[in-house]
N, C-alpha and C positions, 0 to 999 in steps of 0.2 A: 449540621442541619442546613446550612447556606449551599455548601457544596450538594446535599443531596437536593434541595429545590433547586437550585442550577442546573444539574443532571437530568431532572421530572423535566422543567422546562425545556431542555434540550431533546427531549426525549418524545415531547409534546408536539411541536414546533413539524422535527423530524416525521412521525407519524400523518400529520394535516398534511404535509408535502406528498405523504405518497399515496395516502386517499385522495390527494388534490389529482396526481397524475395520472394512478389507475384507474380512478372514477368520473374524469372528466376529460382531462387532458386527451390520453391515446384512445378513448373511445371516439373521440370525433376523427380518429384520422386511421384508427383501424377495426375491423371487427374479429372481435375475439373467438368468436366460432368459428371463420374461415381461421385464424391461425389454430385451432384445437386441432383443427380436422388436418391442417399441414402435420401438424408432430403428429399425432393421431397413425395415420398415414408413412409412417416410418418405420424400417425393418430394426429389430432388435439388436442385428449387430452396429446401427447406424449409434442406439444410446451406449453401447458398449464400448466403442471408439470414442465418445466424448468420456468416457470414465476414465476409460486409460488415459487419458489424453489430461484429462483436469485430474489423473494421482504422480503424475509426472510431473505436473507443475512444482508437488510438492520439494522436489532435489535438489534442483538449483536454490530455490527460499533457502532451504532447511539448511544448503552448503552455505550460503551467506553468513547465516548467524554463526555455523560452527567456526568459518574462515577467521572471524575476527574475537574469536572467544576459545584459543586455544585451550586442547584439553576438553572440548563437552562432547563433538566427538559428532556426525551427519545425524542418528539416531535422536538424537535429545533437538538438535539442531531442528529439524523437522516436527518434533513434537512440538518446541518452544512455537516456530511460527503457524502451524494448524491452530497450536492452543490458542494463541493472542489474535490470530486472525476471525476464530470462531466468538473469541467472546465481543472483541470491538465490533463484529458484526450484530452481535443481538444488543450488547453493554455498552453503549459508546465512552470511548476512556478506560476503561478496565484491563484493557490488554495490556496497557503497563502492568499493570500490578501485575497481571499473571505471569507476564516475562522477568519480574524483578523479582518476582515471589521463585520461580523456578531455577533463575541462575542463581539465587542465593542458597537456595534447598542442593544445587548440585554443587557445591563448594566455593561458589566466586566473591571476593569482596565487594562491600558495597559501591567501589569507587569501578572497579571494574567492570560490573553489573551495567553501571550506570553510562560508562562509556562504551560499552556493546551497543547498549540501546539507543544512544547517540551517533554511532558510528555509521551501523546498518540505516538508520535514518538518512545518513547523510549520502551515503550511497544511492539508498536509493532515488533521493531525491536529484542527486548529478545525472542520475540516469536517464528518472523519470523528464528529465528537464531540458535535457540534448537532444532526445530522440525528435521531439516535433523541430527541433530547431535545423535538425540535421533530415527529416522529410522535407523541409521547406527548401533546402538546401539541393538537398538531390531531385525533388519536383524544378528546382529555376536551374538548374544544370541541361535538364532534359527537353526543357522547354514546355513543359506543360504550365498550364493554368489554375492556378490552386484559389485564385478568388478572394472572397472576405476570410479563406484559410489561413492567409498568409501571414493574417494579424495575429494571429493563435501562437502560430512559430515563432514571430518578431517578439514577441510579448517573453515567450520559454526562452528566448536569447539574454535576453536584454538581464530576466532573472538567473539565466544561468552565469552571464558572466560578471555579474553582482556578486555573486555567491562566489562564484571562482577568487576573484579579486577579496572579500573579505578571507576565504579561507587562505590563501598565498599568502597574505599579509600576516595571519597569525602565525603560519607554519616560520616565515621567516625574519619574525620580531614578534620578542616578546614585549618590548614596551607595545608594542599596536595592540597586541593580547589583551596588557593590562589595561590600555588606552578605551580602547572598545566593552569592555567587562565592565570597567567604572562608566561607561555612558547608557549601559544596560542595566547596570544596577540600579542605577540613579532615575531611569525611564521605568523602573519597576517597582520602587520606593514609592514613585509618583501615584503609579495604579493602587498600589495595595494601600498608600493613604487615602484614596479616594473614597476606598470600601473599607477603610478603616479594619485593616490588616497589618499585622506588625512587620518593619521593615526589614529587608535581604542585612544580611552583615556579612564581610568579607569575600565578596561573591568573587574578585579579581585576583587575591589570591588563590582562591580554588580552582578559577580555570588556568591561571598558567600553570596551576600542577596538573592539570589536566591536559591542557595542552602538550606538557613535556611526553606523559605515557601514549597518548594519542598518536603523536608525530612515530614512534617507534612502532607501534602498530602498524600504522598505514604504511612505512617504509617496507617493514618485513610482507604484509599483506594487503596493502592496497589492492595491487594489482588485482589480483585475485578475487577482493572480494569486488573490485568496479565489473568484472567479468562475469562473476558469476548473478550480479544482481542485474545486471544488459539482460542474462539468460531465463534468468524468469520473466523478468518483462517481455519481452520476445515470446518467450513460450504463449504469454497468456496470446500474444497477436496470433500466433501461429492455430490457437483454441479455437479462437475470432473465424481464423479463415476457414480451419475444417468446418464448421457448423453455420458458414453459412453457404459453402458450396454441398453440404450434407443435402438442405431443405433444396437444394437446386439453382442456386446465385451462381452460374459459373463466369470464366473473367470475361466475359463479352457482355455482362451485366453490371458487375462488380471487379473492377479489378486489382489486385493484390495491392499497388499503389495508392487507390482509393479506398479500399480499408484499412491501412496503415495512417491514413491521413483522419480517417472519421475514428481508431483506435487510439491515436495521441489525443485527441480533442477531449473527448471522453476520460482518456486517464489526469488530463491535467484539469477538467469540470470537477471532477470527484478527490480531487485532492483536497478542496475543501470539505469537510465533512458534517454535511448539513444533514443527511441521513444512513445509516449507518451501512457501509458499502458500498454507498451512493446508490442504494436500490430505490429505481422509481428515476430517479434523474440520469442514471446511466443509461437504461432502456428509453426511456425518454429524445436524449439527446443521439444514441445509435440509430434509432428510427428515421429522425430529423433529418441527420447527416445523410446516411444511404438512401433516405427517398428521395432530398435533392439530386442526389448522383445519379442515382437510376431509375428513378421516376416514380412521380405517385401509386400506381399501378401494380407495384412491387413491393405497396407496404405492408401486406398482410403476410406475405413469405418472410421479408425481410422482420418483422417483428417476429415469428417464429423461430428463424437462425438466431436471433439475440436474444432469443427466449433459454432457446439451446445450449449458447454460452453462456450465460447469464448460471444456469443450471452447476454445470459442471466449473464453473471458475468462481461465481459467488457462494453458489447454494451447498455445495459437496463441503466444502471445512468446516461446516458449521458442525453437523453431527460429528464427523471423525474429531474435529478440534475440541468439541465437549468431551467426548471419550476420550480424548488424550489429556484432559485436563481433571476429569475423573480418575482415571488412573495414577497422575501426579499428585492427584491428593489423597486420593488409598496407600498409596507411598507413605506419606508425611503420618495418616493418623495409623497405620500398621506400624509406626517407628523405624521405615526403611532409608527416610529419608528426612533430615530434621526439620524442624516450622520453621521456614527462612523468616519470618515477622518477630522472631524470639533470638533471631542468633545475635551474639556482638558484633562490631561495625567492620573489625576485622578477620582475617585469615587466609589462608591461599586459598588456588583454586584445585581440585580435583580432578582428573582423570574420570573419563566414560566409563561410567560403570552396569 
């Protein structure tokens, strides 16, 4: 019952955010009938190129998950991240379950399951986390002016190589492993007695056995899987550029460097998830960013191109990601596939079937 008024409340909170933005916020700085009449105003094959363009995205995702969960195989791989991407978009949180509900349903243990979902996490998060650090880098190489930008970068550095340095330390001691586990367990005891929840036990031994299968993983398949989660991310930039030189942004208005700079802003805003997708604050802040660059003038095109991505990069997983998780459960209750919420804690993992 706590968890689900948590959830309402989240759910609440999220919702007032984005009647706040579409109903007040971008009204004063756009009009919504000049950008209608921009899409409006667009040949067929213009939305057709943004479809292909945002089912392509789905390969590289779909390769990630499968890179680090041998045996599920690009097929499932691709279903898992439509599925979880379409529910955390409507369900915020849920997409665990649906990823932990599915790799169990296709044969994987629970410890395995569970380090997929951590894994791909963490990928992405190296990724998500260098890219601005490495725009700020290659902007002050070139010489260009990146502005009150520059802090965005400084800020994705400073986390990344936080994050680099805890995870090196565990990869190469395990007392650091254990060292760090017992000061997280003990920072989480604290929380859960606050709300008077019952306390974690054993949390340090868990992760160095975690740690141990993890390290082999990422040895066999890091690489791979750092490469292929670069390639989605990338892809989504590359969505960004098509659709906003679609509505007519070409680079003597916008140029490829200053959408890559207003494209990391954006994906490290929305990493926090105040609403689900960060819709409303993504469009939000894209607008902001590119009207500074290329002028007030430009905002009602420029809110149409990021209407256009917004379309094909938020909006498209939503349905195909319910139908793929409709189907994953016609599985389960045809008895094709078992109730992973019923299986025991152990077993191997299974082969693409």
């Amino acid at each position: 019952a706590e968890d689900r008024r948590r959830s309402l409340i989240a759910a609440g909170v999220g919702l007032i955010v984005v009647i706040f933005i579409f109903g007040f916020v971008l009204p004063s700085v756009i009009d919504y009938q000049t950008v209608f009449d921009v899409l409006s105003n667009l040949e067929p094959t213009d939305y057709l190129i943004m479809l292909a363009a945002g089912l392509l995205l789905y390969v590289p995702e779909g390769a990630l998950y499968a890179s680090i969960m041998p045996g599920m195989g690009l097929r499932r791989g691709m279903s898992a991240w439509v599925g979880s991407t379409a529910v955390s978009t409507t369900i915020p949180g849920a997409d665990l379950v649906v990823r932990f509900g599915m790799y169990r349903s296709w044969g994987f243990t629970v410890e395995r399951t569970m380090l997929g979902v951590f894994l791909s996490g963490l990928f992405d998060n190296v990724v998500k986390f260098s890219l601005p650090a490495l725009a700020v880098i290659l902007f002050a190489l070139t010489g260009q002016d990146l502005g009150d930008f520059v802090w965005i970068g400084l800020i994705a550095l400073g986390v990344l190589i936080l994050g680099t340095v805890i995870v090196v330390g565990m990869v190469r001691s395990e007392r650091f492993t254990h060292w760090l586990a017992e000061r997280t367990e003990a920072i989480a005891n604290w929380g859960l007695g606050k709300i008077k929840r019952d306390p974690l036990e054993g949390l340090s031994e868990k992760v160095v056995g975690f740690r141990d299968l993890a390290i082999d993983i990422v040895k066999d398949r890091g690489l791979v899987a750092l490469l292929l989660s670069a390639a989605g991310k990338l892809w989504a930039y590359v969505i960004l550029v098509v659709a906003l030189r679609i509505v007519g942004l070409d680079s003597s208005i916008l140029s490829l460097g200053q959408i890559f700079v207003a494209w990391v802003i954006v994906m490290l805003v929305t990493a926090i998830p105040i609403t689900p997708g960060g819709i409303g604050i993504a469009e939000m802040v894209y607008i902001w960013a590119f009207s500074q660059m290329a002028g007030s003038e430009y905002s009602d095109v420029i809110a149409a191109g990021v209407i256009l991505f917004r379309l094909a990069q938020w909006f498209l997983p939503i349905p195909i990601g319910w139908v793929a998780v409709g189907l994953w459960r016609r599985q389960i209750t045809k008895g094709e596939l078992p109730d992973p919420f019923t299986l025991p804690t152990s077993g191997g993992a299974s082969a693409e079937g």
